[in-house]
Residue frames as qw, qx, qy, qz and C-alpha x, y, z in Angstrom:
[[0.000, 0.889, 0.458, 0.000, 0.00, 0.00, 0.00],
 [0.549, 0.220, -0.046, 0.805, 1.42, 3.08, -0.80],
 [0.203, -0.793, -0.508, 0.268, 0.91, 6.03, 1.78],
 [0.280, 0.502, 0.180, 0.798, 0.94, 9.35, 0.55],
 [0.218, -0.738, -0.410, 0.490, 1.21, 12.42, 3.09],
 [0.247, 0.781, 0.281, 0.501, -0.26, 16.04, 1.90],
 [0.521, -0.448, -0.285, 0.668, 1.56, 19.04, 4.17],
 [0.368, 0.386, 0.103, 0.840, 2.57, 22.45, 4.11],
 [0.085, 0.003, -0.356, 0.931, 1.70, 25.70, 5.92],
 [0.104, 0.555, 0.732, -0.380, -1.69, 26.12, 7.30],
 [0.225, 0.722, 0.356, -0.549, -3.84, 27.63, 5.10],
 [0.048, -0.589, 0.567, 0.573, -1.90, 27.14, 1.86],
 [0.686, 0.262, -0.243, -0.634, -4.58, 25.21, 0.04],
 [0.024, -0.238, 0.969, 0.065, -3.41, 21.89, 1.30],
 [0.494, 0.283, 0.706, -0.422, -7.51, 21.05, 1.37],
 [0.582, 0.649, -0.241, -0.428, -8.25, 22.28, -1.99],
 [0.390, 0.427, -0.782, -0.231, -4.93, 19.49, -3.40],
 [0.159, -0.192, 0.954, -0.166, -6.27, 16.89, -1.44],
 [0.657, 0.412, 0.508, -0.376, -9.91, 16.95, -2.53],
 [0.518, 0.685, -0.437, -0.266, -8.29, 16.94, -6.13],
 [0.023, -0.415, 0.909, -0.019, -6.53, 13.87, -5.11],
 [0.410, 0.018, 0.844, -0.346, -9.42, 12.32, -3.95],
 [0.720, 0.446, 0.013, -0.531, -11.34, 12.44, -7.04],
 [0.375, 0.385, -0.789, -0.297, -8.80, 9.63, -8.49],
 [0.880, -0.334, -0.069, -0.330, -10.31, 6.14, -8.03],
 [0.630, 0.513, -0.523, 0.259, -7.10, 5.00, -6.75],
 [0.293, 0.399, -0.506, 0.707, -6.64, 7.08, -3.62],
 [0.417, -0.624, -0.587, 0.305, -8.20, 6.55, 0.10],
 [0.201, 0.589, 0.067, 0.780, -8.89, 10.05, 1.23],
 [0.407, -0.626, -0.629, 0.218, -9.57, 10.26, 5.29],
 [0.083, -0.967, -0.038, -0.236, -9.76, 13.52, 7.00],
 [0.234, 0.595, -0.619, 0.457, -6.58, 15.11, 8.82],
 [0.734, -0.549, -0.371, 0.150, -5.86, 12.49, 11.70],
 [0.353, -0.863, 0.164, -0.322, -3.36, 14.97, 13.60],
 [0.942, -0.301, -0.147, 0.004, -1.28, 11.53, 14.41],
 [0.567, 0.446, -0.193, 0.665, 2.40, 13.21, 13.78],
 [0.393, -0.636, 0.109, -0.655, 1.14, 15.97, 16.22],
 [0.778, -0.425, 0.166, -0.432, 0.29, 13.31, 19.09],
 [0.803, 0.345, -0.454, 0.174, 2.86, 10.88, 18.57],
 [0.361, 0.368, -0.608, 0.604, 5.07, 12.31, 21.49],
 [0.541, -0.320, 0.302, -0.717, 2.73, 11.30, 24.10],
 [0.637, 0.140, -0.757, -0.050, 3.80, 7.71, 23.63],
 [0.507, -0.571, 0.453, -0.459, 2.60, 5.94, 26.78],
 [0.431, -0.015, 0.902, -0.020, 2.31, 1.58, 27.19],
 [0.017, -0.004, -0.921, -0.390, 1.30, -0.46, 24.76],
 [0.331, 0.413, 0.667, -0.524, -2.10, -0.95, 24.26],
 [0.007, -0.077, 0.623, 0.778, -3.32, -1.58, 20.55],
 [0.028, -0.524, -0.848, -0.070, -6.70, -2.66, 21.14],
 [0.024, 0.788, 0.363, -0.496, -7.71, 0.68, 22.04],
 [0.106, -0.334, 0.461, 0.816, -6.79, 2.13, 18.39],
 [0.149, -0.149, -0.875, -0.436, -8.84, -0.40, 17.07],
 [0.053, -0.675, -0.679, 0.284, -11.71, 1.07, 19.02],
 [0.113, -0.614, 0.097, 0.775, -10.86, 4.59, 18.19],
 [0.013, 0.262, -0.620, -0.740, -10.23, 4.18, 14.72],
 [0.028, -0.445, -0.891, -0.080, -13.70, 1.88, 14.46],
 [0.162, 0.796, 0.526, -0.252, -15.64, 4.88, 15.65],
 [0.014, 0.512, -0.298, -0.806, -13.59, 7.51, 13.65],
 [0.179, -0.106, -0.715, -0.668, -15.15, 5.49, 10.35],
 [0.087, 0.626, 0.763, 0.133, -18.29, 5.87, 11.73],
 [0.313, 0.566, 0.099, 0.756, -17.39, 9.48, 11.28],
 [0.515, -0.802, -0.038, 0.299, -16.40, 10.32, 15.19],
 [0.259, 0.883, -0.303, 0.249, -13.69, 12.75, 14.79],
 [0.824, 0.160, -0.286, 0.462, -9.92, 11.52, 14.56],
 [0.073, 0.740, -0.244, 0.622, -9.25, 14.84, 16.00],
 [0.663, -0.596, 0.165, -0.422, -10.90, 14.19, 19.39],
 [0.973, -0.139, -0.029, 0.180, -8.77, 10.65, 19.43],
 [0.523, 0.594, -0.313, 0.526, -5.17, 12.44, 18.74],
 [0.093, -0.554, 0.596, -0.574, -3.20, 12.03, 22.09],
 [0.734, -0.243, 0.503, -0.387, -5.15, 9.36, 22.92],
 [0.973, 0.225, -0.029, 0.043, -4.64, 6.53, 19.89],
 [0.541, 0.632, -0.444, 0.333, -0.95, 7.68, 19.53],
 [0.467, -0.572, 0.495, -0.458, -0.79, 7.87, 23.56],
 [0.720, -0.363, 0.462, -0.370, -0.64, 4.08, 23.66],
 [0.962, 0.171, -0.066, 0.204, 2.24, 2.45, 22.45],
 [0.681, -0.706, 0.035, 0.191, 5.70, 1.85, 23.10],
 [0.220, -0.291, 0.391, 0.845, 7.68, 3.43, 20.28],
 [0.222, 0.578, -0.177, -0.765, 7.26, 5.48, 17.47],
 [0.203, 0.185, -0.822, -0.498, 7.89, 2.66, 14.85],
 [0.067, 0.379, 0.904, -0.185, 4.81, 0.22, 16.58],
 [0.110, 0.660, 0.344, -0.659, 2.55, 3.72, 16.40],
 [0.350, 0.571, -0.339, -0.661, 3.33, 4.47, 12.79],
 [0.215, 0.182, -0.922, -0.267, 3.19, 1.03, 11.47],
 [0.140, 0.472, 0.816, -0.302, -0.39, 0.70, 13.36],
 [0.354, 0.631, 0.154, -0.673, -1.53, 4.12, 11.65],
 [0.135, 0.437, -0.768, -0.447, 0.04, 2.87, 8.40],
 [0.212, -0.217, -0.863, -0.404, -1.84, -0.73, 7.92],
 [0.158, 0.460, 0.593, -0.642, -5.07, 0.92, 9.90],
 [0.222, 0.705, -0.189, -0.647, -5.33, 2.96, 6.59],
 [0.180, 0.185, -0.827, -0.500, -4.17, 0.40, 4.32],
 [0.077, 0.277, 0.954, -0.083, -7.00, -1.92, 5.54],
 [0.412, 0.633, 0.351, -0.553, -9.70, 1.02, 4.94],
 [0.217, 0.510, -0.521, -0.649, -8.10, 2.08, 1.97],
 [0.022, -0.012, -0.964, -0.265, -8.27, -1.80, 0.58],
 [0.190, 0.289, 0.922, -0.173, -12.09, -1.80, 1.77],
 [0.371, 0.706, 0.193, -0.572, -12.88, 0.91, -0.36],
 [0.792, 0.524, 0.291, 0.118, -11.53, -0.64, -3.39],
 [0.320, 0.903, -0.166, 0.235, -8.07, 1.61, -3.39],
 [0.842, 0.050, -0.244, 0.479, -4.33, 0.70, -3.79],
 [0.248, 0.244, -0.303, 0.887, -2.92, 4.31, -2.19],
 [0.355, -0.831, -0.420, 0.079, -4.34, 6.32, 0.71],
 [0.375, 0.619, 0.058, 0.688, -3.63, 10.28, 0.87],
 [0.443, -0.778, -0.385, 0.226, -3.77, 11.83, 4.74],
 [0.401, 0.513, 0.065, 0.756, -3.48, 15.20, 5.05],
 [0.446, -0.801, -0.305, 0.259, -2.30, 17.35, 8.06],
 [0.324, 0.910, -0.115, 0.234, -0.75, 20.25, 7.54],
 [0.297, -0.826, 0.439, -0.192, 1.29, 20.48, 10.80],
 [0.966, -0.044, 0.250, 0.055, 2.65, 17.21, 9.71],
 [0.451, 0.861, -0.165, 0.166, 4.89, 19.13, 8.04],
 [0.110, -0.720, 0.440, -0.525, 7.16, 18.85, 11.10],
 [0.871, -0.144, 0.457, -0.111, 7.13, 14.97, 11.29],
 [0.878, 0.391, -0.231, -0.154, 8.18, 14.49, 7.66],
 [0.230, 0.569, -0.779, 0.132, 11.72, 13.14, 9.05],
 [0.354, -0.283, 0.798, -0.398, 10.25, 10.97, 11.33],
 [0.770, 0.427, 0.223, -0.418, 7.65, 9.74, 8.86],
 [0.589, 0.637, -0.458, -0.194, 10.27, 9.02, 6.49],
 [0.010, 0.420, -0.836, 0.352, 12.20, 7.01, 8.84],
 [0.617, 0.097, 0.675, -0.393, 9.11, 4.49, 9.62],
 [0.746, 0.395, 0.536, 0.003, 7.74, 4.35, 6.02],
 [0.411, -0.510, 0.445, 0.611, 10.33, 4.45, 3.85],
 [0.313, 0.189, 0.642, 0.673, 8.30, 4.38, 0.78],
 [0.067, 0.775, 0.429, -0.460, 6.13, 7.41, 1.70],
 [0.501, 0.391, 0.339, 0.694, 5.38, 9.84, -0.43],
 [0.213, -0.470, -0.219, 0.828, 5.25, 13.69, 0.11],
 [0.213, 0.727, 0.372, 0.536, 3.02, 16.48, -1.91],
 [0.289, -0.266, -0.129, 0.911, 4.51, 20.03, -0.32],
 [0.207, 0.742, 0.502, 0.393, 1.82, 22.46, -1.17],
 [0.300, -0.318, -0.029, 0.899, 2.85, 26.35, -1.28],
 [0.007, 0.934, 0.357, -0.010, 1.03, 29.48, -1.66],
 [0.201, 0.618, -0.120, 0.750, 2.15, 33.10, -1.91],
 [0.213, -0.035, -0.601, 0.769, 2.75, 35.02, 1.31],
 [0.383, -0.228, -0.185, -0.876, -0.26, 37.38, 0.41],
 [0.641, -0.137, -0.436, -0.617, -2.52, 35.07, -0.10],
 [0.523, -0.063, -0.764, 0.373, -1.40, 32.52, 2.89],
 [0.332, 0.035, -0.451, 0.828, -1.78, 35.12, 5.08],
 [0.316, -0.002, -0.483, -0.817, -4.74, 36.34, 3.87],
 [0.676, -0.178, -0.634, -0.331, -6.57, 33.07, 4.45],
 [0.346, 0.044, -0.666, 0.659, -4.29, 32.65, 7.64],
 [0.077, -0.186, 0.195, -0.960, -6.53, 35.74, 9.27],
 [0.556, -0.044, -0.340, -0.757, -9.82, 34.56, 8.25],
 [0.789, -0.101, -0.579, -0.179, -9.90, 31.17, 9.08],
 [0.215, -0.105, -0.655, 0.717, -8.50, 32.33, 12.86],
 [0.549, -0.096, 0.112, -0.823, -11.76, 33.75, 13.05],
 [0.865, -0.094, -0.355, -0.343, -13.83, 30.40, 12.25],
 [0.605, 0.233, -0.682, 0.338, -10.63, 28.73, 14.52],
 [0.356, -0.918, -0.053, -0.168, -11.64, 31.28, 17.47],
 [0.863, -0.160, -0.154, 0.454, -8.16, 31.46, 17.56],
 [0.102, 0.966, -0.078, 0.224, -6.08, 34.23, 18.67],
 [0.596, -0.631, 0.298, 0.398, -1.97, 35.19, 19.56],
 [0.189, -0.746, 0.366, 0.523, 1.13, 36.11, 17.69],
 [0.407, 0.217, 0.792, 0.400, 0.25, 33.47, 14.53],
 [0.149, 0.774, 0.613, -0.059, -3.09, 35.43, 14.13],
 [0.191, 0.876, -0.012, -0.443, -2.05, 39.30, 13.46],
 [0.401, 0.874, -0.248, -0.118, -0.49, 40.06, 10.02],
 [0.286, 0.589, -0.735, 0.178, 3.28, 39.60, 10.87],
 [0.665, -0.110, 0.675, -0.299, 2.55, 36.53, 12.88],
 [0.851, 0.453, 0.222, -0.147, 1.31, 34.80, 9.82],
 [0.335, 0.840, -0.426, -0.014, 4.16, 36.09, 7.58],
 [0.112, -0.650, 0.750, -0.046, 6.30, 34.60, 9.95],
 [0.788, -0.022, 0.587, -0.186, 4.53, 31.11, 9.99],
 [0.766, 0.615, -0.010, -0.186, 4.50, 31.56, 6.39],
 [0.097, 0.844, -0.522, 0.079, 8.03, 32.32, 5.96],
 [0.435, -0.532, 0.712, -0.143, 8.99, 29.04, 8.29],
 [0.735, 0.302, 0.470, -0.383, 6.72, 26.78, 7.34],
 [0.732, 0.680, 0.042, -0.024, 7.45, 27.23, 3.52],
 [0.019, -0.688, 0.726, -0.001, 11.44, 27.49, 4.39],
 [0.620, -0.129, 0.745, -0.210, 10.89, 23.65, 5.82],
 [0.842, 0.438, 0.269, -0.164, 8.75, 22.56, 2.80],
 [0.518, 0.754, -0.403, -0.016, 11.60, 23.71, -0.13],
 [0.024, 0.533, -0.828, 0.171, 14.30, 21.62, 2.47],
 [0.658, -0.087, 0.610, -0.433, 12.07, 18.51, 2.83],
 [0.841, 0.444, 0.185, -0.247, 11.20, 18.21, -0.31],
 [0.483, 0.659, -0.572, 0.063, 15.03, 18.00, -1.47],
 [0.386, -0.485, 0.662, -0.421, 15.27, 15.44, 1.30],
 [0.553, 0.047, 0.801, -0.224, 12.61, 12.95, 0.72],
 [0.147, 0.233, 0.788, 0.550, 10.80, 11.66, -2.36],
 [0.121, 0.681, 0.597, -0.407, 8.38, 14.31, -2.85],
 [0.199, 0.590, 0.326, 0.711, 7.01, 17.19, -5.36],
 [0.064, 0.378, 0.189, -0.904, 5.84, 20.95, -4.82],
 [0.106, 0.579, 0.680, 0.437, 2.66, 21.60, -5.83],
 [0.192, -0.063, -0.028, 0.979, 2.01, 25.53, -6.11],
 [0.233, 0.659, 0.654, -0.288, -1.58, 26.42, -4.94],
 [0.132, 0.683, -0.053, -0.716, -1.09, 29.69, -6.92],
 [0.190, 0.266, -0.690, -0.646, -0.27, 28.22, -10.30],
 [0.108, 0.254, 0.958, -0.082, -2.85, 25.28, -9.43],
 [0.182, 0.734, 0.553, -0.350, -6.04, 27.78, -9.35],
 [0.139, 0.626, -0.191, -0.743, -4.79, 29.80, -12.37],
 [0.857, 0.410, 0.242, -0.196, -5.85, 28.92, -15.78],
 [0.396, 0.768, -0.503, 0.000, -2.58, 29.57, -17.45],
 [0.370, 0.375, -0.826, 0.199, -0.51, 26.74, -15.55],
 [0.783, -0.135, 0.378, -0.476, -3.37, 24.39, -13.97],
 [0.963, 0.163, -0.079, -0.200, -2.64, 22.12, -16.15],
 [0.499, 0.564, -0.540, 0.375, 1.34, 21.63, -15.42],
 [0.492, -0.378, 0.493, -0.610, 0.14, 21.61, -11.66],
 [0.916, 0.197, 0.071, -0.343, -2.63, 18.51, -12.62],
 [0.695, 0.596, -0.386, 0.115, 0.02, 17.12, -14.76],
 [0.169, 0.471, -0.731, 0.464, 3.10, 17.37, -12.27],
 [0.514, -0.256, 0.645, -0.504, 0.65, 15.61, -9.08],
 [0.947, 0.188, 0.070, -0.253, -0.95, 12.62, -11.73],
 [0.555, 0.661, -0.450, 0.228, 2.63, 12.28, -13.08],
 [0.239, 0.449, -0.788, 0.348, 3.83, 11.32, -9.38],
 [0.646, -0.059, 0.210, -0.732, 1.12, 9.46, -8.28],
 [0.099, -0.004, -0.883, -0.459, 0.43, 7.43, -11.50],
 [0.107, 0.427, 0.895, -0.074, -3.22, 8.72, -11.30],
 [0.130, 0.468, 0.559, 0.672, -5.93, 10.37, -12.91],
 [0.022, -0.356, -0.662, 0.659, -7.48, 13.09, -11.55],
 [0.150, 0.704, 0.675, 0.161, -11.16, 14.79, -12.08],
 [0.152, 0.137, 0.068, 0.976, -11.48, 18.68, -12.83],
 [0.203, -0.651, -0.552, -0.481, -15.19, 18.23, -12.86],
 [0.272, -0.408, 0.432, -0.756, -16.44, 20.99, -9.53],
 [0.838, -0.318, -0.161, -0.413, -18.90, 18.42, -8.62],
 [0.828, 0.213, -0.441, 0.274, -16.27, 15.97, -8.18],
 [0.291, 0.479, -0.332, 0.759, -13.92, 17.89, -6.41],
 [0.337, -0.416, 0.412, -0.737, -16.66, 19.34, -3.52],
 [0.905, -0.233, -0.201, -0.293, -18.01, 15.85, -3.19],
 [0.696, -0.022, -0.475, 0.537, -14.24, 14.34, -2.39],
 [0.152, 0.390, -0.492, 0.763, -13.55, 17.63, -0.01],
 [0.557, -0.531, 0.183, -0.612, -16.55, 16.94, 2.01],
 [0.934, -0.232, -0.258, 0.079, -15.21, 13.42, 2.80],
 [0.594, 0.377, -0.248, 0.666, -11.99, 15.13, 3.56],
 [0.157, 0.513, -0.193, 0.822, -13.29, 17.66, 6.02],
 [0.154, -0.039, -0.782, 0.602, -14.22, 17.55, 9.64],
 [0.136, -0.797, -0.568, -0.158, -18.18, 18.14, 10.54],
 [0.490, -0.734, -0.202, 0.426, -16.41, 20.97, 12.51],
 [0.179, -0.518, 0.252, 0.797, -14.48, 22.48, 10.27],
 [0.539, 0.430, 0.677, 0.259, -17.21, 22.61, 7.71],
 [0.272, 0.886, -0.007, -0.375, -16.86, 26.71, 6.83],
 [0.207, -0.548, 0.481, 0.652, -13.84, 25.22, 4.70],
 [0.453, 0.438, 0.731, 0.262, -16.14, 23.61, 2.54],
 [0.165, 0.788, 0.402, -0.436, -17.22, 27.43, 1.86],
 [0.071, -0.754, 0.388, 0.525, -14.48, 28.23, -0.40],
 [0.358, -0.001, 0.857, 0.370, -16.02, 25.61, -2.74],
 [0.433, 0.537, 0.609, -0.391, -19.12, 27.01, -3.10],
 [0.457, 0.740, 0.023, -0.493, -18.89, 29.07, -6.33],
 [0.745, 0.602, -0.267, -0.107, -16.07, 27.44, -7.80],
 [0.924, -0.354, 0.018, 0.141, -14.00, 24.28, -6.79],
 [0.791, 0.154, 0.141, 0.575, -10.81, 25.99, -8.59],
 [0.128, 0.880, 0.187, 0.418, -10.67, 29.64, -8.25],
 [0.352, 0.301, -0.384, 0.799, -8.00, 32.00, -7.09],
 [0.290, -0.759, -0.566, 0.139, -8.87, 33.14, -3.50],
 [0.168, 0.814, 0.136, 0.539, -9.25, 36.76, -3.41],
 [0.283, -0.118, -0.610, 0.731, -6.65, 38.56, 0.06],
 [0.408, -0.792, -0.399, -0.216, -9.75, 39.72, 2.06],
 [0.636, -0.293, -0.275, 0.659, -6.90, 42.07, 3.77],
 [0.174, 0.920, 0.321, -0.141, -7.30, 45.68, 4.46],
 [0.426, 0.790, -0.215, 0.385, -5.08, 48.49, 2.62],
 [0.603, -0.684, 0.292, -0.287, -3.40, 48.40, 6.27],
 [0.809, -0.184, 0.552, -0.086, -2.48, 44.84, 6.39],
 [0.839, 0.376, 0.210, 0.333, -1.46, 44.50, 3.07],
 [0.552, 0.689, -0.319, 0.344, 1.26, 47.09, 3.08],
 [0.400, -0.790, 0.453, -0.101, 2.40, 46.03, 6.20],
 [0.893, -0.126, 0.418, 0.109, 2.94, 42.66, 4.90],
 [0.652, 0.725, -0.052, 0.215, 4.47, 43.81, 1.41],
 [0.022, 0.805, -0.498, 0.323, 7.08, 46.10, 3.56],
 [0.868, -0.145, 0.475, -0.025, 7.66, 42.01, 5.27],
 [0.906, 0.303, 0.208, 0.212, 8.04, 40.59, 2.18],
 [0.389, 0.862, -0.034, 0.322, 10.43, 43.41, 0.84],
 [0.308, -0.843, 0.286, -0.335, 12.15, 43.30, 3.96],
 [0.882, -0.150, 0.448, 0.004, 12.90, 39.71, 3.97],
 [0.833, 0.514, 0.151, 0.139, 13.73, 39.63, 0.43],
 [0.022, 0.918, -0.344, 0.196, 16.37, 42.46, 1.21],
 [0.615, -0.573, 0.350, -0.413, 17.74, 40.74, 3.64],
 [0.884, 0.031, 0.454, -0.109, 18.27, 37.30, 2.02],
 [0.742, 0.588, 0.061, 0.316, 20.13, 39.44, -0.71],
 [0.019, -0.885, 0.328, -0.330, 22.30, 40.97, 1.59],
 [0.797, -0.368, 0.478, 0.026, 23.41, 37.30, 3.10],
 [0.825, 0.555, 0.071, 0.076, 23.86, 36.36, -0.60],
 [0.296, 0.914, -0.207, 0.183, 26.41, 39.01, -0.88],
 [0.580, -0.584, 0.566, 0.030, 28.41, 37.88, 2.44]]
């Protein structure tokens, strides 16, 4: 079974490439289990209680609410990833599909340790502009009721900034692609996007919108259903920065500031 993990900074469209994945008949699509995240909370053995967990997560109890508690109860890392690993293959197989795609963003920040258990993982890095990251970043801390130094403006930036530093050095690490939400949702180089994720796959995927918001709602959490919102008019469509004249030139004088900055190390 081949297990394919989807990553990258929060808010960088990593839902949007995975309901595109999921339209292939190939690929298992489950929502984000969080399991990279909860991993270090390794306590005794105790597999039988996954296999309760994970039973009520397919009757669509939330994987979230289990995270710290299925990963919480075994006695290394390899026993824990090799229980999430054929947990997945065995849905994946009962849905008629040879790969299975799980996507957590903040998995980003496992991918060494993920590589190091399943050594024939694969990796999709999805990236976004700063703008537009940020942008989304803001918004969706509203629906998150989240708030602190991630949430204002430069906060984000910086998540962005890290976040997307990590992805470009992972992906020269491990077997994996970049798949550029910006060029993805533009008509001019969707198809080189499409192209570049079927091309490492070895599967077909569906453009149709119907398609697309039917796989994201298997993909998305009854709880986090406002992300389904950003399907409604059109399953492919640049999202517009909903940032105010304020907020966007503070981030520009960021970007411009970084960029300085990165050509003045050059120079050293």
């Amino acid at each position: 079974m081949q297990p394919v993990f989807i990553v990258g900074c929060p808010r960088s469209g990593t839902t949007l490439v995975q309901s595109l994945i999921g339209t292939s008949r190939e690929i298992y699509t489950p929502p984000e289990t969080h399991f990279f995240s909860g991993i270090r909370f390794l306590r005794k053995p105790n597999p039988s209680v996954f296999d309760i967990i994970v039973s009520n997560v397919i009757g669509n109890l939330s994987f979230k609410k289990a995270t710290g508690r299925y990963t919480g109860f075994f006695a290394d890392e390899t026993s824990a990833c090799e229980k999430l690993h054929s947990t997945l293959s065995r849905i994946a197989l009962s849905n008629g599909k040879s790969q299975y795609a799980e996507k957590t963003p903040a998995h980003l920040h496992a991918i060494k340790l993920i590589q190091s258990k399943l050594e024939n993982a694969k990796f999709v890095f999805v990236t976004r502009s700063a703008l537009g990251t940020a942008a989304s970043y803001q918004k969706a801390a509203k629906n998150w009721r989240k708030s602190g130094d991630e949430t204002d403006i430069i906060g984000s930036f910086g998540r962005w900034v890290r976040d997307t530093s990590i992805a470009q050095e992972r992906c020269k690490e491990v077997n994996g692609i970049i798949v550029d939400y910006d060029r993805l949702v533009s008509s001019k180089t969707r198809h080189d996007e499409i192209e570049k994720i079927e091309s490492y796959l070895g599967i077909t995927l569906s453009l149709d919108n119907d398609a697309i918001k039917e796989s994201a709602k298997r993909v998305v959490h009854k709880w986090e259903s406002w992300k389904l919102n950003n399907l409604n008019n059109s399953s492919i469509n640049a999202a517009q920065p909903n940032l105010s004249d304020e907020d966007i030139s503070t981030l520009k004088n960021a970007i411009n500031n970084l960029q300085k900055r990165l050509s003045d190390e050059k120079k050293r």
